[in-house]
C-alpha positions as CSV (number, residue, x, y, z in Angstrom):
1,X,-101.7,21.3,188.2
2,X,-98.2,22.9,188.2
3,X,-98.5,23.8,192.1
4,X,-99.5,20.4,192.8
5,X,-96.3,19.1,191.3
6,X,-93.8,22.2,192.4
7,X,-92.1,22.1,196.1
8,X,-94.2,24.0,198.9
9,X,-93.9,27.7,199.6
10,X,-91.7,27.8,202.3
11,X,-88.9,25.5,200.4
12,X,-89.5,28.5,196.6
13,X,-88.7,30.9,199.4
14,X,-85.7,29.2,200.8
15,X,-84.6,28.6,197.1
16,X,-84.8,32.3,196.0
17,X,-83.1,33.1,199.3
18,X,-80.2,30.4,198.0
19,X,-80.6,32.2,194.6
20,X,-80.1,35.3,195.6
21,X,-83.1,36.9,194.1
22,X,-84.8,39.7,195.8
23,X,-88.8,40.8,196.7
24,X,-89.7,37.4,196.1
25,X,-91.9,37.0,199.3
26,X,-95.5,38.6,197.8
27,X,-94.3,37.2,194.7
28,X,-97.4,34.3,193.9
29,X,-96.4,30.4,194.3
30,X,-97.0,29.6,189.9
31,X,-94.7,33.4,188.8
32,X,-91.8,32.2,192.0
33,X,-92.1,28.4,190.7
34,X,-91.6,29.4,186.9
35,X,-88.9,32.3,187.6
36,X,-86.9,29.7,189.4
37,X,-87.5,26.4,186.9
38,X,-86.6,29.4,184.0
39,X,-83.9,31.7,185.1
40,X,-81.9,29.8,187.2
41,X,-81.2,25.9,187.9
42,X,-83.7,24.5,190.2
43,X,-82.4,20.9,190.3
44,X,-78.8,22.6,191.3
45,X,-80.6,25.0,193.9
46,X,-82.7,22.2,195.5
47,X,-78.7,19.9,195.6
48,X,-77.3,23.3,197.1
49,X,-80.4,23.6,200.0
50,X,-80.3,20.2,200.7
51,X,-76.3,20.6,201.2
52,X,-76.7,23.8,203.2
53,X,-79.2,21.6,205.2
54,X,-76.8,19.1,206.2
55,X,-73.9,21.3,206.9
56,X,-75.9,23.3,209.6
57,X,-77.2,20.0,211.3
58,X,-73.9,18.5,211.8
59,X,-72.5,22.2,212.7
60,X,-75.2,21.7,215.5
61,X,-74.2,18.4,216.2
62,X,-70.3,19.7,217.0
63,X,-71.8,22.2,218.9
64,X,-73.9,20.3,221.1
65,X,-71.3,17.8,221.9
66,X,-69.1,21.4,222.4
67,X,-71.7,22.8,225.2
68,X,-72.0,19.1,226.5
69,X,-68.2,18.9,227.4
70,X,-68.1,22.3,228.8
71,X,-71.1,21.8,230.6
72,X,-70.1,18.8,232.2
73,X,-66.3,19.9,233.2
74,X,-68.0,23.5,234.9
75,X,-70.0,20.9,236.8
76,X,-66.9,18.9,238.0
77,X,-65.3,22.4,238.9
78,X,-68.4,23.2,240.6
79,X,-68.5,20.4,243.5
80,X,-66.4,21.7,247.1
81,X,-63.4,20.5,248.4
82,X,-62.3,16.7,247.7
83,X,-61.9,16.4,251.8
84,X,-65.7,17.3,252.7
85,X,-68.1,14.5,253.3
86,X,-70.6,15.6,250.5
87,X,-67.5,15.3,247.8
88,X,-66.6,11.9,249.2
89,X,-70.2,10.5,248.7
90,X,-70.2,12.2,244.9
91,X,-67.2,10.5,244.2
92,X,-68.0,7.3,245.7
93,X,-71.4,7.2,243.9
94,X,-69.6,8.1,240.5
95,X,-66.9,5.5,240.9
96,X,-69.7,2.7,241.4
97,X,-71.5,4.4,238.4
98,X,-68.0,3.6,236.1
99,X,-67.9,0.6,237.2
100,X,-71.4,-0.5,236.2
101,X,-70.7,0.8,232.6
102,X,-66.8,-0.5,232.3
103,X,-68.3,-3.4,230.2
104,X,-70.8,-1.3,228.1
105,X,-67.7,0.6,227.2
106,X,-65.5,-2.2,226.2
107,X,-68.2,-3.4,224.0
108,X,-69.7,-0.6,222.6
109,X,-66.8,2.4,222.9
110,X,-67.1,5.9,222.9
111,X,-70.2,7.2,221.1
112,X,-67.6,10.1,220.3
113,X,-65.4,7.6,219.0
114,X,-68.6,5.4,216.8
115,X,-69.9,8.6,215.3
116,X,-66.7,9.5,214.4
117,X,-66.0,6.4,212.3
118,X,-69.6,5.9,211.3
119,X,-68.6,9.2,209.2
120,X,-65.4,8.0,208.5
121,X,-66.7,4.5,206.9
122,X,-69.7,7.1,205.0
123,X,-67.0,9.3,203.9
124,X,-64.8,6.2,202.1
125,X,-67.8,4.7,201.5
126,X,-68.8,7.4,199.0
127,X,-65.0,8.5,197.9
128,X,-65.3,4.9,196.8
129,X,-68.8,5.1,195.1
130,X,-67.4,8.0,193.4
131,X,-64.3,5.9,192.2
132,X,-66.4,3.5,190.5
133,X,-68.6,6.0,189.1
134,X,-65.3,8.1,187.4
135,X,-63.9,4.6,186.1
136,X,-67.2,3.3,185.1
137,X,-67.7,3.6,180.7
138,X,-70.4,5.8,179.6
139,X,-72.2,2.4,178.4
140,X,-72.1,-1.0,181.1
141,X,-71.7,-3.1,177.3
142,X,-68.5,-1.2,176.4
143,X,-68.3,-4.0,173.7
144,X,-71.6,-3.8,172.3
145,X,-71.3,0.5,171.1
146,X,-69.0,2.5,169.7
147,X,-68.0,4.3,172.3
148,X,-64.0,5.0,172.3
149,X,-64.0,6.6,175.6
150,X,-62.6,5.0,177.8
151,X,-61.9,1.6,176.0
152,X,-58.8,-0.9,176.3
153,X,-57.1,-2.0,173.7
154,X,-58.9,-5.1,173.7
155,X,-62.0,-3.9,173.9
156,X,-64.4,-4.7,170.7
157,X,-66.4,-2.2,168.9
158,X,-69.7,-2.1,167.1
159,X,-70.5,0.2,164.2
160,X,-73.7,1.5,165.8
161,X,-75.5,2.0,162.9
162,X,-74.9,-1.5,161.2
163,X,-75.0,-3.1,164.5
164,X,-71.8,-5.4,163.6
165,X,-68.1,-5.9,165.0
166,X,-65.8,-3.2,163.8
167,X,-62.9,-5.5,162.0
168,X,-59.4,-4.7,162.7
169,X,-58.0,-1.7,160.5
170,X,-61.5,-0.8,159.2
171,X,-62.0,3.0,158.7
172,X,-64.1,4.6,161.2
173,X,-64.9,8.1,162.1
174,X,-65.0,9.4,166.0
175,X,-68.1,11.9,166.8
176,X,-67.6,14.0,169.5
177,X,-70.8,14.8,171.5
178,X,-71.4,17.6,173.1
179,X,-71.1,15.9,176.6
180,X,-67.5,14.6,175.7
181,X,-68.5,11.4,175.0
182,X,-67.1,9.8,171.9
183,X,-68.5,7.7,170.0
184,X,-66.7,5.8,166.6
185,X,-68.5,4.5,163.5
186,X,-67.8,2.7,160.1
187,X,-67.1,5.2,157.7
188,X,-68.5,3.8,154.9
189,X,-71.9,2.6,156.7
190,X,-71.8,6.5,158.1
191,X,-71.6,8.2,154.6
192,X,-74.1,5.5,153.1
193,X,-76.5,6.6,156.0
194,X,-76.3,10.1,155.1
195,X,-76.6,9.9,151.5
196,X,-79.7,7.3,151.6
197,X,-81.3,9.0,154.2
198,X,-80.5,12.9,153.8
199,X,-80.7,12.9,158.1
200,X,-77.3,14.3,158.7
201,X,-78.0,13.9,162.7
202,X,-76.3,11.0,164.6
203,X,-78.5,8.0,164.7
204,X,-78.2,6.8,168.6
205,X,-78.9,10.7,170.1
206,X,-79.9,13.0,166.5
207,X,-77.0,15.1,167.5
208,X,-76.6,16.9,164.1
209,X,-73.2,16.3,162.7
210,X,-71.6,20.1,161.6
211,X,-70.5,21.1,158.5
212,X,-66.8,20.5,159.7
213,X,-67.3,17.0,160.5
214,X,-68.8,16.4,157.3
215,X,-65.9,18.1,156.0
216,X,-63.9,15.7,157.4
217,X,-65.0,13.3,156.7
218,X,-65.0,14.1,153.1
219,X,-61.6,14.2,153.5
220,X,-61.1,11.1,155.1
221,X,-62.5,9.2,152.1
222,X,-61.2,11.0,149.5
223,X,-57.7,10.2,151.2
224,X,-58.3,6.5,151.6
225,X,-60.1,6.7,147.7
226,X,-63.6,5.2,149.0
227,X,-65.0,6.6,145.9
228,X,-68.1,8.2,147.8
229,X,-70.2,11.5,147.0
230,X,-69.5,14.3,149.4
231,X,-72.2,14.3,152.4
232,X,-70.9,18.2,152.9
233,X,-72.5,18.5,149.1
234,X,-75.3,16.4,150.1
235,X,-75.8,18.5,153.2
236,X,-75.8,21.9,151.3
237,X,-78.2,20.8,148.4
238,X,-81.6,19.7,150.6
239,X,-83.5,19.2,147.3
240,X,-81.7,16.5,146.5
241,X,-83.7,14.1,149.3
242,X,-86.6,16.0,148.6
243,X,-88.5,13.1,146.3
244,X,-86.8,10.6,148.7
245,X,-88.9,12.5,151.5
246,X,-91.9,12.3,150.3
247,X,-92.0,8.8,149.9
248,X,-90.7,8.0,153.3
249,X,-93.7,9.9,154.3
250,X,-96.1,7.7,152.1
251,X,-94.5,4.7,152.8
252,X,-95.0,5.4,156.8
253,X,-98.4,7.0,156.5
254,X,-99.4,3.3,154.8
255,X,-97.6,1.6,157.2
256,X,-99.6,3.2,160.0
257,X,-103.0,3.3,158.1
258,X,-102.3,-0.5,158.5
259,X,-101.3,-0.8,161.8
260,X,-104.7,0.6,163.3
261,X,-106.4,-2.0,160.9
262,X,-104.2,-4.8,162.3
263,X,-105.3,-3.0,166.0
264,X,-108.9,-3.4,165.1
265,X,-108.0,-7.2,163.9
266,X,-106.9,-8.3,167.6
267,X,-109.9,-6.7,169.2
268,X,-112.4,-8.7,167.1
269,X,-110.2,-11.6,168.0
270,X,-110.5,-11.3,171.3
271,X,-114.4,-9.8,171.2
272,X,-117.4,-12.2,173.0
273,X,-119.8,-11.6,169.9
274,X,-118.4,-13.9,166.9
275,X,-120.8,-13.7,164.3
276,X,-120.2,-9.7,164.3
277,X,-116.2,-10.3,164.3
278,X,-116.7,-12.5,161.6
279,X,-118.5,-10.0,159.5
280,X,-116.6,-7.0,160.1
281,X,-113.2,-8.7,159.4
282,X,-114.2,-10.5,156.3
283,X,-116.7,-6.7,154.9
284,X,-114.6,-4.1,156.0
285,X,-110.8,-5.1,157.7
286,X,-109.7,-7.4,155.3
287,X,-110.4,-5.5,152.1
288,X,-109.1,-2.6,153.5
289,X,-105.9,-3.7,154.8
290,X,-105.6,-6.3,151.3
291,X,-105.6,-2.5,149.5
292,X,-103.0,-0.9,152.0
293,X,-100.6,-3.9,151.5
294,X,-100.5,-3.6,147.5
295,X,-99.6,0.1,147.9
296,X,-97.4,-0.5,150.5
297,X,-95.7,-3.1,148.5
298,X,-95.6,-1.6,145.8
299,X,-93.6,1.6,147.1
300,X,-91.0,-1.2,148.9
301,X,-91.4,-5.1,149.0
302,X,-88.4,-5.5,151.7
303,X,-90.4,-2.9,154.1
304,X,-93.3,-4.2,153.4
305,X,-92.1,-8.4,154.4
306,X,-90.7,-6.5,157.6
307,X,-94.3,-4.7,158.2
308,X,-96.2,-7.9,157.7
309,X,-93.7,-10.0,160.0
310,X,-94.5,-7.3,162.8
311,X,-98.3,-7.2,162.5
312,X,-97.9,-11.2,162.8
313,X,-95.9,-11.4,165.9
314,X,-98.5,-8.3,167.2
315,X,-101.5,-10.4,166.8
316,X,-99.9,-14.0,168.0
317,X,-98.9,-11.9,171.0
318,X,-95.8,-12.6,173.6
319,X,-95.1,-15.6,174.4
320,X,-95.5,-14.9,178.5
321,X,-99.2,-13.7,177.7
322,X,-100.4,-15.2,174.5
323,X,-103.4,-13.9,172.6
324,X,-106.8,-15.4,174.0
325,X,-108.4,-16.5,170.9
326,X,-111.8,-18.1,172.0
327,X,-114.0,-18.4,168.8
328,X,-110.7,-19.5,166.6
329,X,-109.7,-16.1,164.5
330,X,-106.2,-16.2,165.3
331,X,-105.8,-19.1,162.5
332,X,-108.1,-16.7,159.8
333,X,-106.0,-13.6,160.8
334,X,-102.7,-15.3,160.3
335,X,-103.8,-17.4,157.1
336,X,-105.0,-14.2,155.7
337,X,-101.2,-12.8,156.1
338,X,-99.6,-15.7,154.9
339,X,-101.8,-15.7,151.4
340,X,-101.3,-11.2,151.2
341,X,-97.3,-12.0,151.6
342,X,-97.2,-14.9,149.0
343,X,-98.9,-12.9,146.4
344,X,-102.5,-14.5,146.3
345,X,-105.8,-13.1,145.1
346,X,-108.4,-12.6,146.7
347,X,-111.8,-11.9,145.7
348,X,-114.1,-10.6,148.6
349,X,-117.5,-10.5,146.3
350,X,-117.5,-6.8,146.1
């Protein structure tokens, strides 16, 4: 399957030639393929062939217009004297031949002169392309993200993490990525992330934040007297989120244990038998996912209201391609829901 998907042999070869590598022509198609994807940057190579490419064909292209012209003046050189009878009848016939294209010309030009500002429009057609691309923002919604690079001093920001307008004066921290992009946050959202969560990676790429930009941040809020634990403290003692871990895990295991019932639920739905949808939803999905739901909102009621209001809009569907519901289980499945989030009992005889 990887030779399938990998260029032919003759463009590896021209890339390890581009490379610079050596002995690669017995070298198998797979080991040339993998050398190349592994050692050296293929994407880059394949820009740099396709350059090279393009370079040589309009080098060809000047050169063939070269040989034309000097082709064409040895010919003029080549006829005899302007007085003889045969040079009278050239020129005669060449005259008549000017004439007939004297309105071709005034319409049309040179074809010198149109391929030389068909490249000239090409050429400030992509100076300007790459004009907009150096002034466009790493985001189109420069408003809607915290990006601080570039940004006018207009420009609104949005903690990223709280989703919310930045208000004027608030204190917010700048991340540098690795890329040079930057992107500010809400100080005090950012620490309460890290100290809830014990993820000390950025939320938008999971970029881990080092241990100097925890320190500063640290110092940052000790200077403006947030009164917030150190995340650098945090960061250093991992068994602190260690209990906190473990029931993230539960609480997303149950979460997903639930979701495959609430899968199974649509299908019978939108099944052609009834009378066994009806007995497998009231014998074995119902109690099971009735169970699942206690736990789950047990661990946490506010994850749990957000779990069922998902598995709700999952079964009514989209609203351009609403759920076919022929034999009337849409209403069960959604009453069923309704009771489980309002705290009702249910007895299923068994």
């Amino acid at each position: 399957m990887q030779t399938r998907s990998s260029p032919s042999v003759s463009s590896l070869h021209s890339l390890a030639r581009e490379a610079g590598m050596s002995s690669f022509t017995d070298t198998p198609k797979p080991i040339l393929y993998r050398r190349l994807k592994e050692n050296y940057n293929l994407n880059r190579l394949q820009r740099a062939h396709k350059r090279g490419l393009k370079r040589r064909v309009d080098d060809d292209m000047c050169d063939f217009d070269a040989d034309l012209g000097a082709s064409s003046s040895s010919s003029s050189s080549s006829y005899p004297d302007e007085s003889s009878p045969r040079a009278m009848r050239h020129a005669g016939r060449s005259a008549r031949h000017d004439n007939e294209l004297e309105p071709w010309d005034e319409r049309r030009g040179d074809p010198d002169d149109s391929r030389s500002r068909k490249r000239s429009r090409e050429s400030s057609k992509g100076k300007g392309r790459a004009g907009e691309r150096s002034r466009t923002p790493p985001r189109k919604a420069a408003a809607k993200s915290g990006y601080s690079k570039p940004r006018d001093a207009g420009t609104k920001l949005v903690d990223p993490i709280m989703l919310t307008e930045l208000p004027p004066g608030a204190l917010t921290f700048e991340f540098q990525r690795p890329n040079g992009t930057g992107v500010v946050y809400h100080l005090n959202s950012l620490i309460d992330y890290f100290l809830a969560t014990g993820d000390f990676t950025e939320p938008e790429t999971r970029i881990e934040f080092s241990d100097a930009d925890l320190k500063r941040i640290d110092e940052i809020a000790a200077a403006s007297q947030l009164g917030k634990s150190s995340v650098l403290a945090a960061k250093l003692n991992p068994t602190r989120f260690n209990d906190a871990k473990l029931d993230r895990d539960a609480i997303v295991g149950l979460e997903r244990c639930a979701g495959e019932l609430v899968a199974d639920m649509l299908k019978v739905i939108e099944s052609n038998d009834p009378e066994e949808g009806q007995m497998r939803l009231i014998m074995y999905l119902f109690p099971l996912f009735s169970d699942l739901h206690r736990q789950l909102r047990t661990a946490d009621a506010e994850y749990s209201s957000r779990c069922m209001d998902h598995f709700a809009a999952y079964v009514n569907g989209p609203p351009n391609r609403p759920t076919v519901d022929k034999f009337g289980f849409l209403p069960i499945v959604l009453s069923f829901f309704r009771q489980l989030r309002e705290g009702e009992s249910m007895d299923f005889g068994f």
